[in-house]
N, C-alpha and C positions, 0 to 999 in steps of 0.2 A: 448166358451163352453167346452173349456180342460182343466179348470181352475179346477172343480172340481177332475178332474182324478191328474192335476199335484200333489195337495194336498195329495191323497191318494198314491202316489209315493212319496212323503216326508213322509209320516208316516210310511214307510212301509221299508223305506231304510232312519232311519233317519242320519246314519253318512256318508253317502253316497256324495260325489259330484256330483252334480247335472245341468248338462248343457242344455240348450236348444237347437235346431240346426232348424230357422227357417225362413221366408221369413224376408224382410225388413218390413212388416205393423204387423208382429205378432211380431218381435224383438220389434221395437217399444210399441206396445200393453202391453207385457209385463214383462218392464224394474221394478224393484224391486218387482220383485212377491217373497212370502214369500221362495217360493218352490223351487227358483232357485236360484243356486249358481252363473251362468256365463249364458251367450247368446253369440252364434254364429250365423250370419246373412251368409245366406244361397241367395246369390245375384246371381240368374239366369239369371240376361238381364246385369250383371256388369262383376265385379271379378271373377265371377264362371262359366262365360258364355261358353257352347261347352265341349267339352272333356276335353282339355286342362281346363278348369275351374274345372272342378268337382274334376279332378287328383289335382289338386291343394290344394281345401277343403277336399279332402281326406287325402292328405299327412298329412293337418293341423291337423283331426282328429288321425290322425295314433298316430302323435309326443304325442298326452294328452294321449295314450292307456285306453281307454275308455274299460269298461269289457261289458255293457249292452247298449243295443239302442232296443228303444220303438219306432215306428212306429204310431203315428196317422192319417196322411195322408194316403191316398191308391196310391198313385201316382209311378211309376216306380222310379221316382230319388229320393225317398224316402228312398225307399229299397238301392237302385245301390251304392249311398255314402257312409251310413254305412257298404254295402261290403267289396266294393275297401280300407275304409280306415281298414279292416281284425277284425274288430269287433268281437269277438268271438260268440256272444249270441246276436240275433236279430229276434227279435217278433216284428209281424203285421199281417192286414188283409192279405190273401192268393186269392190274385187280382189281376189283370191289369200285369198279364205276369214276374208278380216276387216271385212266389212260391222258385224259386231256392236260388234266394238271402234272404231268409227267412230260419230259422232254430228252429222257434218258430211260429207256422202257428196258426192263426185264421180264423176258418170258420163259422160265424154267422149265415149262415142258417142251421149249427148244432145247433144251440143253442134260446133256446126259450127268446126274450128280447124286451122291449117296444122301440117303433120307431124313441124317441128325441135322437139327436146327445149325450147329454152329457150322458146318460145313455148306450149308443155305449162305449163312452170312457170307462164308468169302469167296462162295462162285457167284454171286451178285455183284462182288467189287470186281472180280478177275473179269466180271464180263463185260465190264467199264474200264481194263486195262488197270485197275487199283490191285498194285501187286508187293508184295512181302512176306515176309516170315510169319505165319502166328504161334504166339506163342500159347502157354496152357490155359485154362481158363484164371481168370485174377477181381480180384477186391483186394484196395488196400485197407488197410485196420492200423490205424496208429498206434504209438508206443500208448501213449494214456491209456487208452480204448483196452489195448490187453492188459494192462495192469490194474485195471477196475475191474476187469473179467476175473482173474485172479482174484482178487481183495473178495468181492463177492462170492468165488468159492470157498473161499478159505473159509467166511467167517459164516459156511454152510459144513466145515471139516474137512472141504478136498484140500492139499496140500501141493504142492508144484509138483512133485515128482509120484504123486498118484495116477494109476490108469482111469483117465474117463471116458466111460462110454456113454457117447448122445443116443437118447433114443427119441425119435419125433413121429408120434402116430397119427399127426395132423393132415389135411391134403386140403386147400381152400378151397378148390374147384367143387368138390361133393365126394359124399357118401363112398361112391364107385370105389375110386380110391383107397379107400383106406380101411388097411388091417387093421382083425381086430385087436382090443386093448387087453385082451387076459393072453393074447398071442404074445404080443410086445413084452408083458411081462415077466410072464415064464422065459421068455429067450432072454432077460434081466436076469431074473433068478440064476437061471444058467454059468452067464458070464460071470456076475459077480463072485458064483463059487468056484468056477474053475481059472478065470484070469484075474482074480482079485480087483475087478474093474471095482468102479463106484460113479452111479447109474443119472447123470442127468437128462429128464425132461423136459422135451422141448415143446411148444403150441403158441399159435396166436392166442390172442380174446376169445374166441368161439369157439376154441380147442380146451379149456380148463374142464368141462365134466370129463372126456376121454383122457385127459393125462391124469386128473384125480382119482379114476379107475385103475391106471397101472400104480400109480405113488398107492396105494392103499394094498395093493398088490404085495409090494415090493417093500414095504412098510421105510424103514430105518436105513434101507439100504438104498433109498435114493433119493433127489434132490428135485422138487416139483419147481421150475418156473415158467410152465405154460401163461401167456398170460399177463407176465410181468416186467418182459423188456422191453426196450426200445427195439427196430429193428439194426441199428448200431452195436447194441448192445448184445443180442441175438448175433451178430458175425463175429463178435471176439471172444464168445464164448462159445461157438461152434469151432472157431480157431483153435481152441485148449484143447478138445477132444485128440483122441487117441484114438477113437474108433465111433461110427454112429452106425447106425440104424434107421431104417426111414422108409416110409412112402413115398410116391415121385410126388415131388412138391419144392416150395422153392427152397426151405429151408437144405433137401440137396442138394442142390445146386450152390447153394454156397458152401456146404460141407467139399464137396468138389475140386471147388474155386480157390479153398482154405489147402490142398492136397489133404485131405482128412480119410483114410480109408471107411470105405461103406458097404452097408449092404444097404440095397434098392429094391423095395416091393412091388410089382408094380400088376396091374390088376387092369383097370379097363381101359387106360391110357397107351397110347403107341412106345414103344422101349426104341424102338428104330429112330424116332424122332427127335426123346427128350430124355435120352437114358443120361445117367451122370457122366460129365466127359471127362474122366479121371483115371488114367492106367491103374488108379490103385480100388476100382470100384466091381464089383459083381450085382448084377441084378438075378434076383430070384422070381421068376413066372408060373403060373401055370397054362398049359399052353392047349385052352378050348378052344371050341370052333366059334364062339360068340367075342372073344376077346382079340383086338382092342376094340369095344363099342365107343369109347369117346363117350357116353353119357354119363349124365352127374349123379344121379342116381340108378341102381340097379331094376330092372323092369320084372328080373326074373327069383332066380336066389343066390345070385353073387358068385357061382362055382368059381369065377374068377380067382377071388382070394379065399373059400373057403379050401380050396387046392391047395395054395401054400399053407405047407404045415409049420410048425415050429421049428422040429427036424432040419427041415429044410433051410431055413436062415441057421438054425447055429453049422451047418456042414460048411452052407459057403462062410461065414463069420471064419467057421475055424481054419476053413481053408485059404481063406484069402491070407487072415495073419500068419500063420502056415507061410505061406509063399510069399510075404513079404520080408519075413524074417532068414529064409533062404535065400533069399535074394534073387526070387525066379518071375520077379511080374517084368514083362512086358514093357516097351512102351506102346503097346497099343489100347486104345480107352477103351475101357467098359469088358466086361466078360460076360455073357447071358448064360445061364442056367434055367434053360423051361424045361417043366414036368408036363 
């Protein structure tokens, strides 16, 4: 979701060098982005771990003297690093006990702005006078990258010109999240007979019992790789999709990113926040008086997601393709659909 704002920090400094300084899953995420010149992986449980870590990544920063550091985290070690490594000019939110280590303060409940993350990001630049175009959300994926993507369906029976439908019933955050897996699969069933799709699954490592439950579902007619890719590997073959399915989780967010049309489930999480930011996306809610709780686990009995029904995802499903293939979507992101 900072894809857009990177871009407008490339348009805005375009001879500027431009480095990233971020976890290991967002280095990863996003290796040949247009906008970045260099990535620095920013390993807190490795290299960087404790004091002694950070002084470390600090020095490193020191030695490139770096004139500006943009803060999009709100996290203390956000701020703390580009101090110590004496960064002249450092803007970010004015939060979580590091107003000092800031010397370009943002305070958003000065300022009047809509609730999704990626429009956070670029009224923080615009409030620092960082102004451009953005563009739509982006990851790039190499030619190699899809063409392994490819080779590995095939030599699962998908063929180039098959429809595939992702379905990803994972959410890393917790439970709250996430639909259930005899849900998922029936709206499988569904697709495959009526748009001749052919069904891959997606999940981390901790996600393979829940995808092993719709694959067993769904028998012959889908393809289980919960589990089994890189997270590289996992963007170019959410890129082959045709159509996904999904919890809010990140794996939407790169369906998104890829323009991949979706549907979005989304249950105890804010849709306002972190809905997918893609004109060709629908989120499906249901809309209690306890939701969004934001907790990882359910306290009560889930009405959140036992409200959506099945029904429900294949209407928007159908509708969305429907009015893609009309040619009637928007450009405005995201469509909500609460019950």
């Amino acid at each position: 979701m900072s894809t857009p704002a990177l871009s407008v920090i490339r348009q805005h400094f375009p001879d500027a060098r431009i480095t990233l300084l971020g976890n290991p899953m967002v280095s990863t995420l996003l290796q040949g982005h247009p906008a970045l010149d260099a990535i620095i992986t920013f390993d807190r449980n490795g290299v960087h771990r404790g004091i002694s870590g950070r002084l470390k990544l600090a020095a490193e920063l020191r030695r490139q003297r770096f004139d500006l550091a943009i803060m999009f985290p709100n996290s203390f070690d956000s701020a703390l690093v580009p101090w110590l490594a004496g960064i002249p000019r450092r803007l970010g939110k004015c939060s979580d006990g590091r107003t000092l280590l800031l010397n370009g303060r943002y305070h958003p409940e000065q300022h009047k702005r809509t609730g999704h993350e990626v429009e956070y990001y670029l009224h923080l630049l615009q409030t620092f006078g960082i102004t451009g175009t953005a563009t739509p959300l982006r990851l790039s994926i190499t030619g190699e990258e899809r063409q392994e993507a490819d080779e590995l369906l095939a030599h699962h029976g998908i063929q180039k010109d098959d429809f595939v439908l992702g379905i990803n019933p994972g959410a890393s955050y917790g439970s709250a999240k996430r639909w259930y897996p005899d849900r998922f699969a029936k709206v499988g069933r569904q697709l495959t007979a009526t748009w001749g799709a052919k069904v891959v699954i997606f999940g981390g490592p901790e996600e393979t019992a829940i995808a092993g439950d719709i694959e067993r579902n769904l028998g012959t007619r889908s393809i289980n790789l919960a589990g089994k890719t890189t997270v590289r590997q996992l963007m170019a073959l959410i890129s082959r999709c045709n159509f996904f399915i999904t919890n809010d989780s990140g794996p939407m967010h790169i369906a998104a990113a890829c323009a991949v049309p979706l549907v979005a489930i989304f249950g105890s999480t804010d849709h306002t926040g972190t809905s997918p930011y893609h004109k060709d996306a629908v989120v499906v809610r249901s809309n209690v008086e306890c939701a969004p709780c934001k907790l990882r686990k359910c306290p009560t009995d889930h009405r959140c997601m036992t409200g959506v029904t099945v029904d429900m995802v294949l209407d928007a499903a159908n509708g969305l393709r429907s009015c893609i293939e009309n040619l009637e979507i928007t450009s405005k992101p995201t469509a909500v659909v609460s019950y």
